[in-house]
C-alpha positions as CSV (number, residue, x, y, z in Angstrom):
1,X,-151.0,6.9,63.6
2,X,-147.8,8.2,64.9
3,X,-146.8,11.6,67.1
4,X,-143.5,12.4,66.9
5,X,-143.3,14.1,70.7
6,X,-140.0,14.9,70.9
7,X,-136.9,15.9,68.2
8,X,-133.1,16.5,69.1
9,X,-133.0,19.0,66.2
10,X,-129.5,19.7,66.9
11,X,-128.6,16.1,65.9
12,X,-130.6,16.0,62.7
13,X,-129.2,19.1,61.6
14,X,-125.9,17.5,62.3
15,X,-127.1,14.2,60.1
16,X,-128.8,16.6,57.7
17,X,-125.6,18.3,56.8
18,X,-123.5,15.1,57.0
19,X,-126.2,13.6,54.0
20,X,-126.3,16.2,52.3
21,X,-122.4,16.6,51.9
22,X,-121.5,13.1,51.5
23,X,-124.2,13.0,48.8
24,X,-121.5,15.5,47.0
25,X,-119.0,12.8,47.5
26,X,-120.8,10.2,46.0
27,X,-121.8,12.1,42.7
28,X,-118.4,12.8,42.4
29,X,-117.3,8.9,42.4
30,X,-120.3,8.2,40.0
31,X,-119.3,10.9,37.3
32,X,-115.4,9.5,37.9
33,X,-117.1,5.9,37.2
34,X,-118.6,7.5,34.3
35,X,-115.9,9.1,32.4
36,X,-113.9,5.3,32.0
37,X,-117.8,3.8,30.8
38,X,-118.7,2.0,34.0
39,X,-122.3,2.8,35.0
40,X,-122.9,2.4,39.1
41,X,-126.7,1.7,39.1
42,X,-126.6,0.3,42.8
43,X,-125.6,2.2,46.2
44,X,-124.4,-1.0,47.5
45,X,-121.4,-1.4,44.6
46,X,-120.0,1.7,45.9
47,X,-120.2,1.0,49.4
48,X,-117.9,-3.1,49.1
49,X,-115.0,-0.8,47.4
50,X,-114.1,0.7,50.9
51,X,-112.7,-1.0,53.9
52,X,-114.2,0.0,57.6
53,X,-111.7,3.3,57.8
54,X,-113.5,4.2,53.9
55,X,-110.2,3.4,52.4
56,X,-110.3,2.7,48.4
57,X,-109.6,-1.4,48.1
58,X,-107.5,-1.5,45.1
59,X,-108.6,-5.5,44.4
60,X,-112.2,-4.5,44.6
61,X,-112.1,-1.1,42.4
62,X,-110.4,-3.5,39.7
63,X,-113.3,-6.2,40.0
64,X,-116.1,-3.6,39.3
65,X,-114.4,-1.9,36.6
66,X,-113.3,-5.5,34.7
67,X,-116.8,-6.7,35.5
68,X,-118.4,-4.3,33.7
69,X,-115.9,-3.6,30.5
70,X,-115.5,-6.7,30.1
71,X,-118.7,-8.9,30.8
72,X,-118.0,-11.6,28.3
73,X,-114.7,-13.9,28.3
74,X,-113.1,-14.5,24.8
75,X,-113.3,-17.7,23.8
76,X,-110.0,-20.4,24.7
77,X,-109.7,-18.2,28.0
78,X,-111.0,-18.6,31.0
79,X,-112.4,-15.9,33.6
80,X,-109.3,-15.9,35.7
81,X,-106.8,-15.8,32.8
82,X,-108.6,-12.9,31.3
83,X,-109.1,-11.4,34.3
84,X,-104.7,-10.9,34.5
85,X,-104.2,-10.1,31.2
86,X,-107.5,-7.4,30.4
87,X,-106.1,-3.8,29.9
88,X,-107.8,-1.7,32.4
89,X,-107.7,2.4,32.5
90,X,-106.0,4.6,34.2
91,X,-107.5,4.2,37.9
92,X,-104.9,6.5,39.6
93,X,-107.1,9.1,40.0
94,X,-110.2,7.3,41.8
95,X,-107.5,7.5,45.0
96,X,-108.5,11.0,45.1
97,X,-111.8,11.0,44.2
98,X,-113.1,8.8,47.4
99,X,-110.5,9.9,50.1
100,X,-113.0,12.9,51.3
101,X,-114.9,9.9,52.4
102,X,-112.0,9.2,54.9
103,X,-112.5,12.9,56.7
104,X,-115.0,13.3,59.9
105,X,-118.0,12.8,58.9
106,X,-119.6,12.9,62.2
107,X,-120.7,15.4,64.6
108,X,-121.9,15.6,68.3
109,X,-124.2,12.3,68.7
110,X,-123.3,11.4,64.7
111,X,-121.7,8.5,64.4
112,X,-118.6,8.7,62.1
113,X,-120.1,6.2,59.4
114,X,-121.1,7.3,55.6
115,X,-125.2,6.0,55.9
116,X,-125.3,4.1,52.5
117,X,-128.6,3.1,52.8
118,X,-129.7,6.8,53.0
119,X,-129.0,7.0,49.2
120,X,-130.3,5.6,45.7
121,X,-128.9,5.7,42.5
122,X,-131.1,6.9,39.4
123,X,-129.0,6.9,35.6
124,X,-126.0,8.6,37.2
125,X,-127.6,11.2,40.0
126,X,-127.5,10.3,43.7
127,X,-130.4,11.0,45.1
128,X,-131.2,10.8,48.6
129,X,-133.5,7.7,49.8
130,X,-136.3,10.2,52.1
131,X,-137.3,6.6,53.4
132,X,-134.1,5.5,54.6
133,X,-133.6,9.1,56.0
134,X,-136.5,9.3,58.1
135,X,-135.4,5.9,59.6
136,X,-131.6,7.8,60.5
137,X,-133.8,10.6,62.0
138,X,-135.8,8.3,64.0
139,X,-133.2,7.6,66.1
140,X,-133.0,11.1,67.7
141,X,-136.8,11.2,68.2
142,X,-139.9,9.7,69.7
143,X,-142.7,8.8,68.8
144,X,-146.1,7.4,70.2
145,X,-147.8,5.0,68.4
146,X,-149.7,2.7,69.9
147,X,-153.2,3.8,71.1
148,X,-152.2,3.3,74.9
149,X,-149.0,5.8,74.2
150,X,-151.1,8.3,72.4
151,X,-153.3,8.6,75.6
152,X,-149.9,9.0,78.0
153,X,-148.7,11.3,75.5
154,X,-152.2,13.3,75.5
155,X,-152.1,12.9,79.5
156,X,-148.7,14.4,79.8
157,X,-149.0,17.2,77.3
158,X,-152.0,18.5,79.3
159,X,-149.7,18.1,82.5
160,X,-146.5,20.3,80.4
161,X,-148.2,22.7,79.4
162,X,-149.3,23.8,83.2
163,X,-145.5,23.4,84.2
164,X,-145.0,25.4,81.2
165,X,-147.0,28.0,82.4
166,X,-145.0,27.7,85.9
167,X,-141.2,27.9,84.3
168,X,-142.7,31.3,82.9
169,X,-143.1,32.6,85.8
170,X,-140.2,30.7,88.2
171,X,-137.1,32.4,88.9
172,X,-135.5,29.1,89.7
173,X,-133.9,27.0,87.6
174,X,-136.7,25.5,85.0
175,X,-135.4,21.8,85.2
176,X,-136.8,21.9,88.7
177,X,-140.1,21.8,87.1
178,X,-139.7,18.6,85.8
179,X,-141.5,15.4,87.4
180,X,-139.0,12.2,87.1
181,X,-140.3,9.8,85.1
182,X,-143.2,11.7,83.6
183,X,-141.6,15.2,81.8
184,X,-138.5,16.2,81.6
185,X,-136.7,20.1,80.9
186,X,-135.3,20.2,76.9
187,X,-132.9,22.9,77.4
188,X,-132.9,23.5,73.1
189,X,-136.5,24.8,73.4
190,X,-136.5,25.7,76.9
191,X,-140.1,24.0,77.6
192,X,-141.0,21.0,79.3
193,X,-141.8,18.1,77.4
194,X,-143.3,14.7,77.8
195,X,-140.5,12.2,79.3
196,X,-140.2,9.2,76.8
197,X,-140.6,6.7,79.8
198,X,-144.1,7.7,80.6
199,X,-145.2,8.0,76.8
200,X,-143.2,4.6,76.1
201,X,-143.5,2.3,79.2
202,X,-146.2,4.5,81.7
203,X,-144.1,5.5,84.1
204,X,-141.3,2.5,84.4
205,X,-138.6,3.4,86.7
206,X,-135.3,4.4,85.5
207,X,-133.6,1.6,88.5
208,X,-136.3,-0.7,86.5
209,X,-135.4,-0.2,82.7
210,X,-131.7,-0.5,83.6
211,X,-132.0,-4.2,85.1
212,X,-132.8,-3.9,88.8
213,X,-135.1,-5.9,89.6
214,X,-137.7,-3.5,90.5
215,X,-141.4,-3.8,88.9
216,X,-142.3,-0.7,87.4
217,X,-144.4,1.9,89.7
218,X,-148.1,3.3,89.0
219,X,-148.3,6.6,89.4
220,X,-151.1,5.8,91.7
221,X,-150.3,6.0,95.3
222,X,-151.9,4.7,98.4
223,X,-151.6,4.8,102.2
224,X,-149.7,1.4,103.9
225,X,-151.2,-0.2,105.6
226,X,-154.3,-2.7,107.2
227,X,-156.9,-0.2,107.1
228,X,-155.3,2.1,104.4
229,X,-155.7,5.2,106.7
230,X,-152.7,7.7,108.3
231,X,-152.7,7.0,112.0
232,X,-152.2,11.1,112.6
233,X,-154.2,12.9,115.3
234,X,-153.6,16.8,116.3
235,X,-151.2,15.2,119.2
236,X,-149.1,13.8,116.9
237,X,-145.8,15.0,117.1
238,X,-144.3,16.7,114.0
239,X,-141.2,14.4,112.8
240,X,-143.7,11.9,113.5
241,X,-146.2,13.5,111.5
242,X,-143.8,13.7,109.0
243,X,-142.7,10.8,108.8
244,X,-146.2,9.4,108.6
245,X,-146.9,11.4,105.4
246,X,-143.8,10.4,103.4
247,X,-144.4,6.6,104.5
248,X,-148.3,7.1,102.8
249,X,-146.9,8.5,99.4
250,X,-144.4,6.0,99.3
């Protein structure tokens, strides 16, 4: 079973919007398709007719259209040879038609890319593909599955919802209520919420996940040292004291 623990729903507004209006775009070039006879049945014929800027290729618009008016070669010609002298329509206008592909289709944290895969075509309606689309969202949230990262994310929730309860009442900053490595402060919701490192990894240092060398730290500490015990009496001067404690929790 998986928890979805955390959503950028900025993002997949941004991605929602960006799907949703580039679906419009891609009716449009079917129903253009349409009018001349050819049928576009796959998402995937659309998407080789435009170079990486989502430019119309000329050569490749011509292929589709001759490929499907003209499926048979006459006979004493060969594919080629037919191929120069078939009369094609009008294609002037599918110029227009895809260039609104060509504008920003992006957004803050949405890459500038039409997401092909995030549509289907059904007897000339796009429709959008709600599998495919889940998989676009996924990248702007997490998600515990594994039994082990259900139990962190249980752990953790129980932990933000009493520095919840604290950022209520603080007249501080709320992102000093967050414990590194464990929570973090979402400023969209303005709540504390369970830090993916924890959930994902249990507690794996940031100087670890980015290639340091370090093993990854429990969140259990204990006292250096041969017997394990803080070597602090009531002489024991104060920076020394000090010093003694942050040595222990180290």
């Amino acid at each position: 079973m998986k928890k979805i623990y955390w959503s950028n729903s900025y993002s997949i507004q941004e991605l929602t919007e960006k799907v949703t209006r580039v679906k419009t775009i891609i009716q449009a070039i079917v129903d253009r398709f349409s009018e001349i006879g050819v049928k576009v049945e796959n998402i995937n014929q659309l998407a080789g007719l435009v170079d990486n800027n989502r430019r119309l290729i000329d050569a490749n618009l011509r292929d589709l259209v001759f490929e499907q008016l003209f499926p048979e070669t006459p006979a004493g010609l060969n594919r080629e040879r037919f191929r120069e002298i078939a009369e094609l329509p009008d294609l002037s206008n599918f110029v227009e038609t895809f260039e609104p592909l060509t504008g920003y289709l992006g957004g803050m944290g949405i890459a500038d890319v039409v997401n092909w895969e995030a549509y289907s075509i059904h007897e000339g309606k796009v429709e959008i593909n709600k599998a495919e689309f889940e998989k676009l969202k996924g990248k702007f949230q997490e998600v515990a599955e594994t039994e082990e990262e259900i139990n962190r994310l249980k752990a953790v929730n129980a932990v933000c919802a009493a520095l919840n309860n604290l950022v209520d009442l603080a007249s501080d900053s709320p992102g000093n209520y967050s414990i590194k490595g464990v929570t973090e402060y979402d400023e969209t919701s303005g709540k504390v919420v369970p830090g993916w490192l924890f959930v994902k990894n249990g507690n794996i240092t940031t100087a670890s996940f980015y290639g340091s060398g370090r093993k990854p730290e429990s969140l259990k500490s204990s006292p250096k040292g041969g017997s394990g015990r803080l070597s602090i009496t009531a002489d024991t001067p104060e920076a020394e004291r000090a010093g003694a404690l942050a040595k222990a929790r180290n």
